[in-house]
Each structure stands twice: as structure tokens, then as C-alpha cells.
C-alpha positions in Angstrom: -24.5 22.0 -21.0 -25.7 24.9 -18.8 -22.7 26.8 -16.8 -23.8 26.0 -13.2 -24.3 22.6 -14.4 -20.9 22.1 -16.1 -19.7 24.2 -13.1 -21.1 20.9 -11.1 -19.7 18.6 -13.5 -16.7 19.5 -13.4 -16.5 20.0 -9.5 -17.4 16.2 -9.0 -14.8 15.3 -11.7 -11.9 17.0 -10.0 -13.1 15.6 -6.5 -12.9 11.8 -7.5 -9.5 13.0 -9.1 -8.5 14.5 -5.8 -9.5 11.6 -4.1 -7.5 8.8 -6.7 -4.9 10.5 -6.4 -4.4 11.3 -2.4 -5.1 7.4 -2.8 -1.8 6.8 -5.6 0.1 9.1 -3.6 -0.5 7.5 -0.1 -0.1 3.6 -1.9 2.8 4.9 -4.0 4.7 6.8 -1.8 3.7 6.6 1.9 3.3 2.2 1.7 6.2 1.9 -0.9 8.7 5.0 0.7 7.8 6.0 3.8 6.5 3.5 5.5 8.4 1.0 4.2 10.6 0.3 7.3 7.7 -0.1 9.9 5.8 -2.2 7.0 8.6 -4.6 6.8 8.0 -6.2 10.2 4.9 -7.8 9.3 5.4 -10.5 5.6 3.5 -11.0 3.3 4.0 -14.4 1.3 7.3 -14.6 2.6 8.5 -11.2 1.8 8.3 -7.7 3.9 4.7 -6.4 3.2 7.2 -2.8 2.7 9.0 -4.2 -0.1 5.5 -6.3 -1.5 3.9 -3.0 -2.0 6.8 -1.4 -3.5 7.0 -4.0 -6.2 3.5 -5.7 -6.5 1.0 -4.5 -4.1 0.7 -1.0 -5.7 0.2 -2.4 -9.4 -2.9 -4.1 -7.9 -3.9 -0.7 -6.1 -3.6 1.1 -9.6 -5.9 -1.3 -11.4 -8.1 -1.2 -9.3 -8.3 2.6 -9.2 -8.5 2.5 -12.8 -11.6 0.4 -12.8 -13.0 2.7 -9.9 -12.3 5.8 -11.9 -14.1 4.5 -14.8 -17.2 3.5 -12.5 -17.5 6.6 -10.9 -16.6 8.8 -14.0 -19.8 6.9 -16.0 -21.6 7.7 -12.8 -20.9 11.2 -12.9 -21.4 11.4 -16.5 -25.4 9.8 -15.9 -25.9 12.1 -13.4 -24.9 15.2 -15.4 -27.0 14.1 -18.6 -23.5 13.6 -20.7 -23.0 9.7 -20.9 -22.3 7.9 -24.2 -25.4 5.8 -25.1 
């Protein structure tokens, strides 16, 4: 691979990084920690939507990044020539 295009590469792989894991931080630690006590008035399936996403709603969040990050990685990968046939 040429430098600027690497250079490119790896640019677009570190932004969708940055942007997973502003996403696990502000699931993990603002829903979970944070915001836990103003997320508690409103229930979710009988329990406080604060405490839900402390114990189950971010375990959905980081599968679903998973699968996101694997999208857009193969995406990235296309568009830089570097994909797996």
C-alpha cells in the first residue's frame, strides 16, 4: 500500500474507533453512571431504565457496535483495496 493511502486508511480506521468508543463510553458510563439517577424516573419493563442499562441495555449496545465495527471496518477495507476475498 502507498503511504498517503495507508495514511488514509488508517485515518478512517481510527475515526470509526473514535466514534465506537465516544459511543461505549457515553452507553457505559454516562447511561449506566452518570445519568443513572435522572434515568431512573422513567421504567423500562418494570425496572428504572438507569439500572436496565447498567445491567442489560449496554450488553445490547456493545453487540451491536460489534456488528457495526465489523460493517464499517469491511467497508473501509473495500474502499482502500485491502479486503479479504
Amino acid at each position: 500500500m502507498e503511504d498517503s493511502n495507508s495514511q488514509g486508511y488508517w485515518k478512517a480506521t481510527l475515526a470509526l474507533l473514535t466514534r465506537i468508543l465516544i459511543i461505549w463510553f457515553a452507553v457505559s458510563f454516562g447511561a449506566g453512571i452518570l445519568f443513572a439517577d435522572a434515568l431512573n424516573g422513567i421504567h423500562l419493563g418494570g425496572y428504572p431504565l438507569g439500572f436496565w442499562f447498567a445491567q442489560q441495555g449496554s450488553i445490547y449496545i456493545f453487540v451491536a457496535l460489534i456488528f457495526y465495527y465489523a460493517k464499517k471496518m469491511g467497508d473501509i477495507d473495500r474502499q482502500f483495496d485491502v479486503h479479504e476475498d
